[in-house]
N, C-alpha and C positions, 0 to 999 in steps of 0.2 A: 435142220441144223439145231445144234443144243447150244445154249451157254450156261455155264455155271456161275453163277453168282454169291459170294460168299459173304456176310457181313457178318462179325462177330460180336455185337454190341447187343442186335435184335433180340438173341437167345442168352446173354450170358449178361449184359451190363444195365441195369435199370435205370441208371440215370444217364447215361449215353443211350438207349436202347432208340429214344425218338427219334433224335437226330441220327443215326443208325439209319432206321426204318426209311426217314424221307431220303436219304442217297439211295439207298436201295429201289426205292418207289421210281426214284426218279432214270436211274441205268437200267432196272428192269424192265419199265415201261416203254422203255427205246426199244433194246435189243427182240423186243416182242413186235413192236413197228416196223423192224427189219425183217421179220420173217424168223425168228430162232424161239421155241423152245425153251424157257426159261426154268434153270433147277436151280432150287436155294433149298439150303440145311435145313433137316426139320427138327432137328435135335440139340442140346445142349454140348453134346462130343463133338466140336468143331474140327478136330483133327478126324474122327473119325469119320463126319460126313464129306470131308474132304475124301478122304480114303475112298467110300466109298459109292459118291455119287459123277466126283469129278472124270475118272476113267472115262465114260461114255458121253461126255460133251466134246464140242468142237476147239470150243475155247473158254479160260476162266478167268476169274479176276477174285482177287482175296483183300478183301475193306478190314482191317482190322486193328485196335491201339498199335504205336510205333513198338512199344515192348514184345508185340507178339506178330508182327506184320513179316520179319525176315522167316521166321520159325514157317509159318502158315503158307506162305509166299512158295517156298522151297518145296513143300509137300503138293502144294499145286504144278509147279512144274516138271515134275516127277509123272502126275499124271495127263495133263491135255497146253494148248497152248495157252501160254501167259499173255493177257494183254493190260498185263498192268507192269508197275516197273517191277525190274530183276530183283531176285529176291539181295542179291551180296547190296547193292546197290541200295536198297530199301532197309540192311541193316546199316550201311554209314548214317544214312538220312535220321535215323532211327534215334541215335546217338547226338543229340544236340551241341552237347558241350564238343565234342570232337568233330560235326559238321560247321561249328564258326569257325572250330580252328583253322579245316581246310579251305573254307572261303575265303579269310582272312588269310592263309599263306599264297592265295592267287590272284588277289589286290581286291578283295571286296569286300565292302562295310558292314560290320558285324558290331554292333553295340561291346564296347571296352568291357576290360574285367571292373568290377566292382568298386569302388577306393573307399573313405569313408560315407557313413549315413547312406541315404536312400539308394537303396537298390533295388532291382528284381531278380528274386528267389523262385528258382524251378524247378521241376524234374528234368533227370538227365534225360531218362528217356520220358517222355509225356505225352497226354493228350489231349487239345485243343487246351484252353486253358486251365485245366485241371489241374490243383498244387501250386498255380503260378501266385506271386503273391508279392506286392510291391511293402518291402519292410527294411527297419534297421537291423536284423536278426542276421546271423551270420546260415550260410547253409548249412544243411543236417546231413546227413545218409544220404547218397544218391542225387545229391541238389548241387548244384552250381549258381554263382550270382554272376550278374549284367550290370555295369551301369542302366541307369532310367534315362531313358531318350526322349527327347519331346517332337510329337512331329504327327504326322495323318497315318491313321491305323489301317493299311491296304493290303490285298492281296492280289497276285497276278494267277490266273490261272492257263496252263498249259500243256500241252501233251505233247510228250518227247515219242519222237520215231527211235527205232532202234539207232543207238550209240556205239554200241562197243566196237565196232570197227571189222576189221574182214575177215576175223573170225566168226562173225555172226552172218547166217546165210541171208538174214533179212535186210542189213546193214545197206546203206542208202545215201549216206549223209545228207536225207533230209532235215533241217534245222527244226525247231521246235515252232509249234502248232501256237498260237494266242488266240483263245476262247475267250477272253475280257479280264479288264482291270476290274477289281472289285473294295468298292467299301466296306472297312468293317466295323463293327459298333461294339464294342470293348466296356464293360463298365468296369469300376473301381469299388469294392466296397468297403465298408468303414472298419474293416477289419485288414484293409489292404487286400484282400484275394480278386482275383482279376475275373470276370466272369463275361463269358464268349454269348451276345445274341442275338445276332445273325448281319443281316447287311444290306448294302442295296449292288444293285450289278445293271448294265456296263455303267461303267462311270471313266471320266476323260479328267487326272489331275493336272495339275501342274504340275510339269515334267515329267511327264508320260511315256514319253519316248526311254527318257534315262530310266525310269522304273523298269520299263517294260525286258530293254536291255539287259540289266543289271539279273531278274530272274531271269533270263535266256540264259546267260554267264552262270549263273550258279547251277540249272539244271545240267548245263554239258557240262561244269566240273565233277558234279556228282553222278554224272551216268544216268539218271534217272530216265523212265521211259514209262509210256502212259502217262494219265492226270496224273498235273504233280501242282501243289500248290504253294507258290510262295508268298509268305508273309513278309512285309515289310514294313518300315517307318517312313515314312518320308519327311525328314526335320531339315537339321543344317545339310543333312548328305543323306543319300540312301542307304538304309541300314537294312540288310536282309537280316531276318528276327529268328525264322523258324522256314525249314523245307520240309512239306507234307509229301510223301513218297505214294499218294494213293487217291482218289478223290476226297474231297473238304463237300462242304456243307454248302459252297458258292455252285457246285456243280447243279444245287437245286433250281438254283434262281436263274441260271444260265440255260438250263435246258428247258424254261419256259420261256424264252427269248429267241434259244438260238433256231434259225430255220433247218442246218442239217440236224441228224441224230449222232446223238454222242456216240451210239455203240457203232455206227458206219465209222467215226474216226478210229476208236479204240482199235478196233478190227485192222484197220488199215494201216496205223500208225504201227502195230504190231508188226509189220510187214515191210516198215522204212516207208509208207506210202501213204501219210500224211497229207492231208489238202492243205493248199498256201494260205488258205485264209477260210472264216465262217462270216456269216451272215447275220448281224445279232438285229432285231426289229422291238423297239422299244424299252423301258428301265421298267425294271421292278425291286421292291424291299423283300427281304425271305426272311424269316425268322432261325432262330437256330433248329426247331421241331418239324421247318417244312413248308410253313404257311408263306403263302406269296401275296401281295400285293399290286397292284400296276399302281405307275407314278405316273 
């Protein structure tokens, strides 16, 4: 068996390339524990080693910024099976300012629009904190503002089985997978730009269960399927921030924890056939480049 693994950051982004590289290390090194074959790009033509590597895998997965994840997403399923989420489904996700909206029109907390003085300023479409930037400035091109929420910077991460319903021959209604709550460590710098450095995983907050919920809730409004990771706040209310339509950087720290392999889920979950639960054995810190810690 083959899997194709695609990460667009390693070959084309130098300052995302590390953090790139350790998700990659980290899904690669499963799906090779399973018994598959592992091809990843060796070129800078992302589309074209998609073209023309992924035909002869079993199954693929496309890691790539949200600006370019539907695009990429779509050329993969064209050629072998997708076990990451759908591409239509990965460009809502993609679209920030239009995936609050949708949360928010199905009763779920999403940081308000902006009013006076401090805000956060983003990209519409973005990647991890890149562009974000807590200012009085109004947004530019392509930027949308938030109000600024006060509260614990977390993420849920989980992996949706196929959603779309009976028209999908994989279609299962099984609910979605929780791989761990995850802390995140967020800095502010004196320029306001918000800069992402990795985290610690499993962690248990207060009101854990309502977190946990709440991205379950936002995953099956969005159709998402495969890792998906949600960012939230946890302040006066839970506030979902950002939905990641692909694996995050938490999947590092997680799969030094977890007892099964993530690509046994992936594979499965692709399938409607998701296990009920994983096995996590002790915490550890990850950095945003990879590096792990035990606590």
């Amino acid at each position: 068996m083959k899997a194709f693994l695609a990460e667009y950051t390693v070959c084309n982004d130098p300052e995302l390339a590390p953090e790139g590289a350790a998700m990659l290390a980290a899904i690669s090194g499963s799906f090779e524990r399973c018994g598959y074959d592992v091809v990843t790009p060796e070129r800078p033509d992302f589309e074209g080693e998609i073209r023309r590597l992924a035909p002869g895998c079993d199954v693929g997965l496309v890691i790539a910024p949200d600006r370019l994840i539907f695009r990429y997403t779509q050329i993969l399923e064209g050629f072998t099976h997708n076990v990451g989420c759908g591409s239509m489904n990965a460009a809502v996700c993609a679209n920030k300012q239009r995936t609050a909206a949708i949360l928010s029109r199905n009763g779920i907390e999403v940081p308000p629009g902006a009013g006076e003085g401090r805000r956060v300023v983003k990209p519409i479409m973005g990647c991890g904190a890149q562009g974000v930037r807590l200012t009085d400035e109004e947004p530019g091109a392509g930027e949308f503002a938030q109000a600024y929420v006060e509260g614990e910077a977390l993420s849920v991460s989980l992996v949706g089985s196929r959603v779309t319903g009976n028209v999908c021959e994989f279609y299962s209604g099984t609910p979605p997978l929780l791989l761990a709550v995850n802390r995140q460590e967020i800095a502010v710098a004196d320029d306001g730009s918000f800069r992402y450095l990795g985290g610690e995983t499993p962690v248990h907050p207060d009101r854990e269960e309502e977190i946990v919920a709440t991205a379950v809730r936002a995953v099956n409004i969005l159709g998402c399927q495969g890792y998906a990771g949600i960012d939230v706040i946890a302040g006066d209310r839970i506030y979902v921030v950002d939905v990641n339509p692909r694996p995050t950087t938490s999947l590092v720290g997680i799969a030094a924890v977890m007892e099964e392999e993530i690509a046994d889920i992936l594979v499965a979950a692709s399938h409607g056939e998701a296990p009920a639960e994983v096995h996590l054995s002790g915490r550890v810190r990850f950095d945003k480049d990879g590096g792990i810690s035990r606590l």
